[in-house]
N, CA, C and O atoms as a MOPAC input file, in Angstrom:
PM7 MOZYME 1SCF
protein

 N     98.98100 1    42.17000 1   -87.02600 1
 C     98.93300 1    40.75300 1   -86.67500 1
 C     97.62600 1    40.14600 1   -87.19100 1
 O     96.61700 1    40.83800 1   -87.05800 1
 N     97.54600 1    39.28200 1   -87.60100 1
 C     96.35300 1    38.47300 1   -88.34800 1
 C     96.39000 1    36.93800 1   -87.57400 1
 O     96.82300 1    35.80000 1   -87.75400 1
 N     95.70400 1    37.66200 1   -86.69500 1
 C     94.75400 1    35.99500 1   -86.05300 1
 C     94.19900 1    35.51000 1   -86.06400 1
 O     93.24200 1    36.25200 1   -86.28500 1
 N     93.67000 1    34.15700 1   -85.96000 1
 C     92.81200 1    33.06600 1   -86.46700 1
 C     91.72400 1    33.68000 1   -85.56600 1
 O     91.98000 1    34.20100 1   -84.48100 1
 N     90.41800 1    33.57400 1   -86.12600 1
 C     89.02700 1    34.11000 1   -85.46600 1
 C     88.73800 1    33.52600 1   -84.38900 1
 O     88.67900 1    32.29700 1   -84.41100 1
 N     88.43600 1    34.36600 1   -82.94100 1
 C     87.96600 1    33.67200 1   -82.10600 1
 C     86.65500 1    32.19300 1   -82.22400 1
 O     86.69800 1    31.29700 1   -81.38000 1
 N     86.03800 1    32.18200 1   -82.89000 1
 C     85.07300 1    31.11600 1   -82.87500 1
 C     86.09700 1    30.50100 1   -84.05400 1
 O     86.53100 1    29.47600 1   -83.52900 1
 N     86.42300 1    30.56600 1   -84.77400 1
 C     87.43400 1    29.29300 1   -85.51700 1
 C     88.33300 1    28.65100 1   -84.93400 1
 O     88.52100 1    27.43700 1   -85.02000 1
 N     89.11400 1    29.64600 1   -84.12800 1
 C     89.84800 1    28.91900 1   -82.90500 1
 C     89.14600 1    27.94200 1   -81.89000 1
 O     89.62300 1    26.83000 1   -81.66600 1
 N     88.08800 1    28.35800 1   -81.33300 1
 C     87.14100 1    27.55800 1   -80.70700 1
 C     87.16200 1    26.07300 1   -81.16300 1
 O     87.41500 1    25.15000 1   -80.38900 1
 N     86.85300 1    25.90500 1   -82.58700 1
 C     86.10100 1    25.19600 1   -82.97000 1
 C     87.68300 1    24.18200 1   -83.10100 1
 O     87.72200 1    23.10200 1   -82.51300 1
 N     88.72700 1    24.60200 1   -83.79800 1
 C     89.71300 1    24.07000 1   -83.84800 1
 C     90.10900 1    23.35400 1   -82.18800 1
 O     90.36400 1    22.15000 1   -82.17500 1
 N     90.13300 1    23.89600 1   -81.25400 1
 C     90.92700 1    23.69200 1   -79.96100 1
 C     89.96400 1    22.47200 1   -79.53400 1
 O     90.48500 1    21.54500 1   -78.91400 1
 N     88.48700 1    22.41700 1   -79.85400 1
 C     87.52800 1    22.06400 1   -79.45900 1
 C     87.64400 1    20.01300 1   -79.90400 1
 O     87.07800 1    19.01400 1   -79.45900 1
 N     88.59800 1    20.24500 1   -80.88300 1
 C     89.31800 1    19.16600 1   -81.98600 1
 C     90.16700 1    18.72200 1   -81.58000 1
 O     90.64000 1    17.75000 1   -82.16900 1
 N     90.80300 1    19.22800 1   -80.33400 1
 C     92.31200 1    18.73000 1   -79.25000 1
 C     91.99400 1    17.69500 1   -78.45000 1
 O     90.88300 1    17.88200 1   -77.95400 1
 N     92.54600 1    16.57200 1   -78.07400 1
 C     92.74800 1    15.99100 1   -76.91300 1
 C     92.91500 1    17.01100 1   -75.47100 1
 O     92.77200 1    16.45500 1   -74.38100 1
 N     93.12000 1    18.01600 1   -75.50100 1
 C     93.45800 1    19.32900 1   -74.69600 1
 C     91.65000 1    19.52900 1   -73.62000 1
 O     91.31000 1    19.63500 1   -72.44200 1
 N     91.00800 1    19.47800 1   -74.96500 1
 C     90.10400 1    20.30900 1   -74.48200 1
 C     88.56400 1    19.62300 1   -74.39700 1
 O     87.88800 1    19.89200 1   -75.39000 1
 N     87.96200 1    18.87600 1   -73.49600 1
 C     86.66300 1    17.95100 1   -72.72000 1
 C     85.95600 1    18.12600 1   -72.99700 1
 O     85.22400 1    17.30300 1   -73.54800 1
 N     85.58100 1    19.76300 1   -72.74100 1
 C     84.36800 1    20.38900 1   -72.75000 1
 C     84.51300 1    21.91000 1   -72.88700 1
 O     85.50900 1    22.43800 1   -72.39200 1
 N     83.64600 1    22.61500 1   -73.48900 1
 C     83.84900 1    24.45900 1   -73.28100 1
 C     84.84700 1    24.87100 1   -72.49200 1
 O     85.87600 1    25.33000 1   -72.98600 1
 N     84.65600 1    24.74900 1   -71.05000 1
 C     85.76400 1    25.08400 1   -70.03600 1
 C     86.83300 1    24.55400 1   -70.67100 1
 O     87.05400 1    25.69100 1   -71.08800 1
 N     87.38300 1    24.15300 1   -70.96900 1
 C     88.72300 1    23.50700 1   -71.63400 1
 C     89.03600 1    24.93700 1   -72.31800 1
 O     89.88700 1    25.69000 1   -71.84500 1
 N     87.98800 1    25.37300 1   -73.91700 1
 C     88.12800 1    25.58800 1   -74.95800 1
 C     88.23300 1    27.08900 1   -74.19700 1
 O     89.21100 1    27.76000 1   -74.52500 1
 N     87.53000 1    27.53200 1   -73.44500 1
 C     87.47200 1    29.17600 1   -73.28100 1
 C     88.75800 1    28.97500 1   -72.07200 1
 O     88.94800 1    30.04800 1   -71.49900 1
 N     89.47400 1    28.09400 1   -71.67400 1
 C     90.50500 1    28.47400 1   -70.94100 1
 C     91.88000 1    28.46600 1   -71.66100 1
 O     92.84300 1    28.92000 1   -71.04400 1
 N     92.05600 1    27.95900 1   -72.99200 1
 C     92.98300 1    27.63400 1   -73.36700 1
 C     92.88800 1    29.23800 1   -74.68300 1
 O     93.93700 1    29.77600 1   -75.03700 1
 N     91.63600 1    29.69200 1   -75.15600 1
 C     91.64000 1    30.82700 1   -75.66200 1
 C     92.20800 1    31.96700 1   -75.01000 1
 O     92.76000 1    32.91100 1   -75.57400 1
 N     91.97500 1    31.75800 1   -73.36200 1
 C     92.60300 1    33.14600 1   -72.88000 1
 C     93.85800 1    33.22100 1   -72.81000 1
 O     94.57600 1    34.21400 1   -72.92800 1
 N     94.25900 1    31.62200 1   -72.51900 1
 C     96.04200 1    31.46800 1   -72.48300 1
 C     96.78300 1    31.81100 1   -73.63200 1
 O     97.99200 1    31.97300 1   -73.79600 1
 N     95.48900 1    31.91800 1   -74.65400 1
 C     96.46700 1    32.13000 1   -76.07200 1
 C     95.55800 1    34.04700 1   -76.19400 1
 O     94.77700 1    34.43000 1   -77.06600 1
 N     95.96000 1    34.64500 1   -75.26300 1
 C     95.65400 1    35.84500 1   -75.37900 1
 C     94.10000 1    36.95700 1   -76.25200 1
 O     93.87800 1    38.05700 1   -76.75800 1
 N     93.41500 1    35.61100 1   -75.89200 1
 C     91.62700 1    36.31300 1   -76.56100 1
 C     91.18300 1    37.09100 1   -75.27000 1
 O     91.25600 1    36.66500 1   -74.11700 1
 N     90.71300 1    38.30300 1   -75.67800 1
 C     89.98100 1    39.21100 1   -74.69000 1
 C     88.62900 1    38.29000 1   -74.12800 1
 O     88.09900 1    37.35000 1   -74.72100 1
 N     88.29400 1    38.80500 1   -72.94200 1
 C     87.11400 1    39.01500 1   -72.50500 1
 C     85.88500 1    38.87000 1   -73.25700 1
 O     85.04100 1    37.97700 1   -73.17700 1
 N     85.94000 1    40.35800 1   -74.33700 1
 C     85.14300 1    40.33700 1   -75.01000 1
 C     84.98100 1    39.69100 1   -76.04000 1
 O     83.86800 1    39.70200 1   -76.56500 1
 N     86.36000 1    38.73100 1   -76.78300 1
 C     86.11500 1    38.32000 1   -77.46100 1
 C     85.53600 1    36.82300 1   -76.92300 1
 O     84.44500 1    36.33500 1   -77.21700 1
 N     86.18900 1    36.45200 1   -76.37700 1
 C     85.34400 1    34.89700 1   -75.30900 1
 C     84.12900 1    34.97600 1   -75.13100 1
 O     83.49700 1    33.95800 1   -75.41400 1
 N     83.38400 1    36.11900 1   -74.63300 1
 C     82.41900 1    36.44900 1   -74.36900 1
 C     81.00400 1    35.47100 1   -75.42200 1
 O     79.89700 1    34.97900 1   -75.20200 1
 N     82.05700 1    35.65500 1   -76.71100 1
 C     80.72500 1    34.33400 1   -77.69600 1
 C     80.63800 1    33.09000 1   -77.39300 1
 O     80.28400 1    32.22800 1   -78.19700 1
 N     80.91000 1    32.90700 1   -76.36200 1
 C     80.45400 1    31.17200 1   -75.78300 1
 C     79.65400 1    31.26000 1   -74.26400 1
 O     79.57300 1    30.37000 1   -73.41700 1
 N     79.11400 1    32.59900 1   -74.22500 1
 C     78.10500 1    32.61500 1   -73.31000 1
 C     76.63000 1    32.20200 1   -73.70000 1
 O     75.67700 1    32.51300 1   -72.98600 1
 N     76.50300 1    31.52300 1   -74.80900 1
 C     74.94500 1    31.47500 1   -75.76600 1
 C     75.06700 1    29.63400 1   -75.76100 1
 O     75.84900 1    28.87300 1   -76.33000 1
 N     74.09100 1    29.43500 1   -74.98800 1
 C     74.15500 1    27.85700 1   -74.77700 1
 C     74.20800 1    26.99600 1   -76.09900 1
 O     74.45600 1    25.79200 1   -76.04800 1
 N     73.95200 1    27.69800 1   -77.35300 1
 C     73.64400 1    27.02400 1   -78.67200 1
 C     75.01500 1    26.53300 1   -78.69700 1
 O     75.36000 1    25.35600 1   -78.59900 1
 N     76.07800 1    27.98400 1   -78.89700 1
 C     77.80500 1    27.65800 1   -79.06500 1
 C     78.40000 1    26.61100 1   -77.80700 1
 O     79.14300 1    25.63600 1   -77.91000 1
 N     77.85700 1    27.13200 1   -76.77400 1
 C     78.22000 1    25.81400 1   -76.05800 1
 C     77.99100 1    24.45100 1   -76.42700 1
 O     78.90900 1    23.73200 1   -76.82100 1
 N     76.86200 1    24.08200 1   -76.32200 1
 C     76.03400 1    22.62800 1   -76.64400 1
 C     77.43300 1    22.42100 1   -77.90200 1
 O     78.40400 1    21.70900 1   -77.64700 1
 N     77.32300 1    22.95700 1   -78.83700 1
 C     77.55000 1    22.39300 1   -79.94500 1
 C     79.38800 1    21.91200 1   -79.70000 1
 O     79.80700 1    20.81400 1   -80.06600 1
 N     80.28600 1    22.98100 1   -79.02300 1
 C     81.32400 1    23.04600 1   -78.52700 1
 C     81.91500 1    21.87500 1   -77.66700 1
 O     83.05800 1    21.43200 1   -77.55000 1
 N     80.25800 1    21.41500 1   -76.90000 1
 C     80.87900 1    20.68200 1   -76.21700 1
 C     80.61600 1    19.09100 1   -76.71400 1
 O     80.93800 1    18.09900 1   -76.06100 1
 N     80.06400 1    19.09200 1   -77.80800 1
 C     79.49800 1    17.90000 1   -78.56300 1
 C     80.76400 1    17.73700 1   -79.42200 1
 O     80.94100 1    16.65700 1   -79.98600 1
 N     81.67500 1    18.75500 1   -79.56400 1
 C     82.63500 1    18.47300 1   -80.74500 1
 C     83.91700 1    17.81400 1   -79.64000 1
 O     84.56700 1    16.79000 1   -79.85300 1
 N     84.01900 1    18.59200 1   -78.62200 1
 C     84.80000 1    17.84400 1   -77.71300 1
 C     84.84400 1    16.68700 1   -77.33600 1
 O     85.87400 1    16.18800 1   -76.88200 1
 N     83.54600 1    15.95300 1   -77.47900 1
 C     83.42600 1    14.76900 1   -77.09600 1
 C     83.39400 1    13.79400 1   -77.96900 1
 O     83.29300 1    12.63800 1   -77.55800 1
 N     83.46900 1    14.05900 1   -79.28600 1
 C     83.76700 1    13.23700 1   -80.45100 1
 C     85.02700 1    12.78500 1   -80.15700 1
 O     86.01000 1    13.50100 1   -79.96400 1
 N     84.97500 1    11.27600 1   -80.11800 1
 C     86.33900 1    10.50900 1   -80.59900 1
 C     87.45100 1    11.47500 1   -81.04600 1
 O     87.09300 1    11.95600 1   -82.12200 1
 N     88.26800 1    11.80800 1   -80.79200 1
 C     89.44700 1    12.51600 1   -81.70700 1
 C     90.21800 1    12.12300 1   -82.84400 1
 O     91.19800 1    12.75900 1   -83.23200 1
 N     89.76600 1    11.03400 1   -83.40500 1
 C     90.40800 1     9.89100 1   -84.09100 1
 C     89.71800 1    10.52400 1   -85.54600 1
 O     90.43000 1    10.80200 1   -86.51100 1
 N     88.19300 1    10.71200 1   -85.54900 1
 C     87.71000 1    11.46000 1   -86.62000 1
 C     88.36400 1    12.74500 1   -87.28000 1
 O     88.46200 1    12.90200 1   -88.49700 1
 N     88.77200 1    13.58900 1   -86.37800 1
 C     89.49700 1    14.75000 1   -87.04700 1
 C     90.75700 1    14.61800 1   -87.47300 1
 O     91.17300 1    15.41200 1   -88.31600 1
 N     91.32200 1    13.92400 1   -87.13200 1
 C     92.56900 1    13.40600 1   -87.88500 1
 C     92.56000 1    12.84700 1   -89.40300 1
 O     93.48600 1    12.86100 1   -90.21300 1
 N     91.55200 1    12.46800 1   -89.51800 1
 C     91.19500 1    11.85200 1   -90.88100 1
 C     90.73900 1    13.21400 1   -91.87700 1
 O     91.13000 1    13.49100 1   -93.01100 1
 N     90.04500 1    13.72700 1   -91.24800 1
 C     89.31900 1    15.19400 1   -91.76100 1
 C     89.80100 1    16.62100 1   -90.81800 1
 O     88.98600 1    17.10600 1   -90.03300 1
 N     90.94400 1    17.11900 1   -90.95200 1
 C     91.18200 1    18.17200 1   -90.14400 1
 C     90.18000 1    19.78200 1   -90.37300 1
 O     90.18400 1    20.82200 1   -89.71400 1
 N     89.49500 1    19.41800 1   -91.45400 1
 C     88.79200 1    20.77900 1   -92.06100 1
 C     87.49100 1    20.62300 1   -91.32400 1
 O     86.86700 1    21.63900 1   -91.01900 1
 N     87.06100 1    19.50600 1   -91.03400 1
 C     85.58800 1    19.14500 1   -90.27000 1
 C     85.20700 1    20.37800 1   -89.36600 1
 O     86.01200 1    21.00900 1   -88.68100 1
 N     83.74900 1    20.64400 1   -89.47700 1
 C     83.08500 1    21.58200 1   -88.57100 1
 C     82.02600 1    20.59200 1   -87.97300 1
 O     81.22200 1    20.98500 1   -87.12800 1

């Protein structure tokens, strides 16, 4: 099975109307079956901060640019 990388997924979900803030993004990773350990990389306030700065962007921007980081 070849799955999309936990922090790419992040960053993608992070791009949803779904998902507010981190808590959003690391709850909707486990629903889509990411370990523990792999979640575990959004315990480092940097990935947070930044996670939760992408969440809070307008959603209107990534639609225009779906490749945006």
């Amino acid at each position: 099975m070849n799955r999309t990388h936990v922090v790419e997924r992040a960053y993608q979900l992070a791009r949803t109307q779904n998902c507010l803030n981190t808590g959003d993004v690391v709850k909707a990773l486990s629903g889509e079956g990411y370990s523990g350990a792999e979640i575990s990389h959004f315990q480092g306030s940097s990935i947070r901060a930044d996670l939760n700065r992408i969440c809070k962007m307008p959603k209107a921007e990534f639609e225009a640019t779906p490749d945006a980081a």
